[in-house]
PATORVO-640504 format. One record per residue (C-alpha): residue in one letter; y, x, z. Coordinates in pm, 1 decimal. Last residue first. Layout:
   type         c2         c1         c3
      a          Y          X          Z
...
// end
This chain:
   type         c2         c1         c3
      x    11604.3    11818.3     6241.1
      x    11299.4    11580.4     6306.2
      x    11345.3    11213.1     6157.2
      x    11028.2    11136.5     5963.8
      x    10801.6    11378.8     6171.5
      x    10914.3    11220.3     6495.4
      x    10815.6    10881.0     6363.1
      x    10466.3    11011.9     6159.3
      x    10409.9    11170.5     6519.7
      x    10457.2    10834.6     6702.2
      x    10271.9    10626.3     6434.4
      x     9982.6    10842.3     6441.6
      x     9943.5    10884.3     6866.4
      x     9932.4    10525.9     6808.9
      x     9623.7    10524.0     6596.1
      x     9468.3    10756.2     6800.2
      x     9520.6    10584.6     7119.3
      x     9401.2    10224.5     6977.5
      x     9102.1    10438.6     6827.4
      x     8980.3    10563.2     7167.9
      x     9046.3    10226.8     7371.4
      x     8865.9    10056.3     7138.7
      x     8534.4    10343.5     7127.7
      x     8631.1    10339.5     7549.5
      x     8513.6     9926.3     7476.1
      x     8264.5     9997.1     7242.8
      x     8093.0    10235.7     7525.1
      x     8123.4    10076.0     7811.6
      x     7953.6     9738.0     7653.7
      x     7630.3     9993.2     7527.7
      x     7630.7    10189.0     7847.8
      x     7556.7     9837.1     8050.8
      x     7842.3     9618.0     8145.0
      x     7718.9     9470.1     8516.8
      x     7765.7     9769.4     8709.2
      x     8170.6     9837.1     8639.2
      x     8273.9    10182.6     8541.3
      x     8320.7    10001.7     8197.4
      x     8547.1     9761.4     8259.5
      x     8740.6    10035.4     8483.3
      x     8758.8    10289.6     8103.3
      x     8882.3     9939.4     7906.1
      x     9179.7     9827.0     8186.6
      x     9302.3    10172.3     8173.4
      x     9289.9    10255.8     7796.3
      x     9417.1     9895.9     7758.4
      x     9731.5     9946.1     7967.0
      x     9827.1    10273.3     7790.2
      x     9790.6    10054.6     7468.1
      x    10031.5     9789.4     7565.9
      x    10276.5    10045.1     7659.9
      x    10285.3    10254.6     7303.8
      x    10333.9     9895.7     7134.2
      x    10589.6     9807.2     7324.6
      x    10774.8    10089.9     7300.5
      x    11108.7    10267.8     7370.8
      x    11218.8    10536.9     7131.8
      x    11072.3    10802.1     7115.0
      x    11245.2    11178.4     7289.2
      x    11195.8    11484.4     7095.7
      x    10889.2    11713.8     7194.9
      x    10684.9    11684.5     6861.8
      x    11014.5    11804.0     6672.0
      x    10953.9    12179.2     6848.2
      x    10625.0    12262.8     6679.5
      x    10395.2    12498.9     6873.7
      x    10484.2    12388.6     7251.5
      x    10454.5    12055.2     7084.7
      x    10110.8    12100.3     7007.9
      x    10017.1    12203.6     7356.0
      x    10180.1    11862.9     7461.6
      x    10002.1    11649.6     7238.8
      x     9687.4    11818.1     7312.9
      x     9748.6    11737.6     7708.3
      x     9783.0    11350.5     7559.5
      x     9479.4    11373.0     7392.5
      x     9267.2    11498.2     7661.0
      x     9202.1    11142.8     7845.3
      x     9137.7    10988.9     7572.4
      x     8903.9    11240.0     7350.1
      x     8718.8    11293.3     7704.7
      x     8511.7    10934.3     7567.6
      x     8324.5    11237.2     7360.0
      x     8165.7    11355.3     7637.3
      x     7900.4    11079.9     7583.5
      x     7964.0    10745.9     7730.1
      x     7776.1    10527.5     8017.2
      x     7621.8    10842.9     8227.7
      x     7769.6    10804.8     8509.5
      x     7971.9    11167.1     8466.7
      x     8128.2    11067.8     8194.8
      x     8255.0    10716.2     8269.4
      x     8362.6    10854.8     8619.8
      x     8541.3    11190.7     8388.1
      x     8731.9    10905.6     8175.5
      x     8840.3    10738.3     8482.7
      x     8978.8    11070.0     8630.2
      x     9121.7    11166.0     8244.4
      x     9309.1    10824.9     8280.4
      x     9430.3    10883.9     8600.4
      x     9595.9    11211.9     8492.1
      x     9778.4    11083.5     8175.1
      x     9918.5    10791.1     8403.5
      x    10016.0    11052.4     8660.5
      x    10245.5    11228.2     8355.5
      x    10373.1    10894.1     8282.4
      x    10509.5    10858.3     8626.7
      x    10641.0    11175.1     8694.5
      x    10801.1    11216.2     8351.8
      x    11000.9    10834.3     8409.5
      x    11065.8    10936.9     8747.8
      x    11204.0    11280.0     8676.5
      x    11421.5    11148.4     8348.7
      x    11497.7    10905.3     8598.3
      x    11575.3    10535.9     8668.5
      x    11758.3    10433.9     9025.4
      x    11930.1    10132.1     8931.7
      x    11768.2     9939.3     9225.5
      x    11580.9     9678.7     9078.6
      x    11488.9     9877.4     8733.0
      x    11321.1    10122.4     8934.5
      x    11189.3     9913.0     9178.3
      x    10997.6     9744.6     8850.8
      x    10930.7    10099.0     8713.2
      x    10740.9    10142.9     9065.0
      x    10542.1     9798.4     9040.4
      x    10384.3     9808.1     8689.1
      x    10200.5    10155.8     8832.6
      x    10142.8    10007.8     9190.4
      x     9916.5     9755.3     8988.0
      x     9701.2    10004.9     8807.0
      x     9671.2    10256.7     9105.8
      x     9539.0     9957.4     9317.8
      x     9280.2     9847.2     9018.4
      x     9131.2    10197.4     9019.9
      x     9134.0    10181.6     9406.6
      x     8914.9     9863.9     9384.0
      x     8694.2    10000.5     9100.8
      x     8612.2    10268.5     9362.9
      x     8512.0     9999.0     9637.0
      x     8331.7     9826.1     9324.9
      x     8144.9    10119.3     9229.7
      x     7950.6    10209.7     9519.6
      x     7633.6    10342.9     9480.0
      x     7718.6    10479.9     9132.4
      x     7988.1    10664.1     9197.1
      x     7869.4    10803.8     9512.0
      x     7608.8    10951.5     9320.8
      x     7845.8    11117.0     9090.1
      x     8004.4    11314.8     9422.7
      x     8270.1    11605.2     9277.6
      x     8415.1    11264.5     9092.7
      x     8522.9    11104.2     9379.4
      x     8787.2    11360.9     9487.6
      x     8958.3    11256.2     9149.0
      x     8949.2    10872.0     9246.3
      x     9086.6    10996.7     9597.9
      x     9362.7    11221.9     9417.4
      x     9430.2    10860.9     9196.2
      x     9492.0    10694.1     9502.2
      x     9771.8    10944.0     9650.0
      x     9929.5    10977.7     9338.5
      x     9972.8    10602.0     9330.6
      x    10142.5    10642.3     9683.8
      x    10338.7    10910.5     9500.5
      x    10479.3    10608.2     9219.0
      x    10534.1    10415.9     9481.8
      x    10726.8    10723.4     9655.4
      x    10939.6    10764.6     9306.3
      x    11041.2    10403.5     9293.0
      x    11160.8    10394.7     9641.0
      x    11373.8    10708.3     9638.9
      x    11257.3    11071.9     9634.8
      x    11412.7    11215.7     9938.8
      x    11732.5    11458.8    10029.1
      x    11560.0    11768.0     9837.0
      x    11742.5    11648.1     9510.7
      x    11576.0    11857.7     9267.7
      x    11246.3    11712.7     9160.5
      x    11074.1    11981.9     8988.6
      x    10917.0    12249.9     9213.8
      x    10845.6    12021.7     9488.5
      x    10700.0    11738.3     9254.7
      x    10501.1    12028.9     9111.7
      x    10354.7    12129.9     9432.3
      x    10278.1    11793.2     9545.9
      x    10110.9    11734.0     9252.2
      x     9853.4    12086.6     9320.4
      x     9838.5    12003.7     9675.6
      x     9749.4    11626.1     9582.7
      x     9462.0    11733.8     9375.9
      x     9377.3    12003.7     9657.5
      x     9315.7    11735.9     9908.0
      x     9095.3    11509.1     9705.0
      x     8858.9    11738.9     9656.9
      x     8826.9    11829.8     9996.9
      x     8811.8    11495.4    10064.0
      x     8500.0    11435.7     9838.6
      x     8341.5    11761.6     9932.1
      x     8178.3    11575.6    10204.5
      x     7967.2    11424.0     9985.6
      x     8009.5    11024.9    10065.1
      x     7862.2    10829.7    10321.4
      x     8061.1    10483.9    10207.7
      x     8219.3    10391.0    10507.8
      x     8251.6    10742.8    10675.8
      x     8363.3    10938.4    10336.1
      x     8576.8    10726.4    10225.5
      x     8752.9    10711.9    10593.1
      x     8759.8    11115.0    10580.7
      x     8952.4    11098.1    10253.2
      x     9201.8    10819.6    10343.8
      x     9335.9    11044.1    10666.4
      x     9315.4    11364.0    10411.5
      x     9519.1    11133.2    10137.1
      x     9753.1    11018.3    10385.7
      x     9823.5    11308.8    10593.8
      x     9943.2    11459.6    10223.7
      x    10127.1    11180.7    10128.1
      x    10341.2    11210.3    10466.3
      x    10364.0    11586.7    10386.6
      x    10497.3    11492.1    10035.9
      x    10717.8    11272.2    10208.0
      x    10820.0    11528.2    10450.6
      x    10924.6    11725.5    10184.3
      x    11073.5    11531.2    10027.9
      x    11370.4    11459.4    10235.1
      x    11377.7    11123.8    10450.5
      x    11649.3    10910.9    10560.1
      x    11666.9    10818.5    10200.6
      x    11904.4    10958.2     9902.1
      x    11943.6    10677.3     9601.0
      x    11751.8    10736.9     9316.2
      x    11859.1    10992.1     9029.5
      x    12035.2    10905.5     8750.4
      x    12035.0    11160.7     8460.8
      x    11905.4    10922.8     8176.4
      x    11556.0    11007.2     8005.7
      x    11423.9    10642.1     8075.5
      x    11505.9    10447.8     7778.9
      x    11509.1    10731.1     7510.4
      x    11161.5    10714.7     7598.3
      x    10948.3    11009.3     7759.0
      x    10751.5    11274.4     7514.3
      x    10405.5    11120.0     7401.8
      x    10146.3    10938.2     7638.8
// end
């Protein structure tokens, strides 16, 4: 989604844990190999899968490291927002294995619907405990971009939409080259409603249509609504930043 809210892009970080990031990261890490192998023994997938899987979280894990600067742990809201992480690299790690996909769709649905729920739940422990962040917010909407690319890749890669359903998941990343071009697209928006209901949607639409019984025809108006209700408020955000840039 666009450049984080005015809302969120406060300097308070989360209360320091027992634990210092990098052995949550490492904790993550044992989680999503530990996960990995059990995917692929109940559902006999490639054994790629994990592998997969493993260097999605390597490459997170790496930018948490490099970003998050209090090395004394990332709070509650932040390690909900990891244990997302940690499902979406095993949604990622599906995609090197289409036929897995498509043999077993509700198991995967399952962990799409586990990454949606955790994501309402770590702003909520955010709000609890006072511990909003300009990292937290960034962290989580940057996974949001990511798991909606994974579920547009599943759609993809079943077969249900044509490579143009990649228009949602890439828009945000063109967002962000564009604003490395033009400095007003990177000022902060104000908070959203609108912007929010429509990140829900894209998710909700792409997992209605990994499921078996909508055929391509279903999947495919509802990523088309998904695809136009992104569009359309990508256009109000930039026609807001254009209005009052400096």
């Amino acid at each position: 989604m666009p450049p984080v809210s005015r809302q969120h892009s406060d300097k308070r970080r989360p209360p320091a844990g027992p634990l210092s990031t990098l052995s949550e990261l490492l904790a993550g890490l044992a989680s999503v190999l530990v996960l990995g192998v059990l995917l692929t023994l109940w559902l006999q997938a490639s054994r790629w899968v994990p592998s997969l899987a493993t260097l999605v979280y390597l490459a997170m894990a790496g930018l948490i490291q490099h970003a998050w600067p209090d090395r004394r742990g990332l709070g509650w809201a932040n390690r909900l927002t990891l244990l997302r992480g940690v499902v979406v690299a095993l949604l990622a790690g599906a995609l090197v294995d289409p036929a897995l996909l498509a043999r077993h769709p509700w198991p995967l649905a399952g962990l799409a619907l586990l990454a949606l729920l955790l994501d309402g739940a770590d702003g909520w422990v955010a709000r609890r405990t006072g511990s909003a962040s300009a990292f937290g917010a960034r962290f989580d909407m940057e996974l949001d971009a990511f798991f909606i690319l994974v579920l547009c890749l599943a759609l993809l890669s079943l077969g249900k939409v044509g490579p143009w359903v990649l228009g949602i998941g890439l828009m945000r990343y063109g967002f962000v080259l564009a604003g490395h071009r033009h400095a007003w697209l990177r000022a902060p928006l104000p908070e959203s409603r609108r912007r929010k209901a429509v990140c829900v949607w894209q998710v909700v639409a792409l997992m209605l249509g990994l499921l078996p019984p909508l055929g391509a025809q279903v999947a495919g108006w509802l990523a088309a609504t998904a695809l136009v209700g992104l569009a359309g408020s990508f256009a109000v955000d930039v026609r807001w930043l254009w209005r009052n840039r400096k």
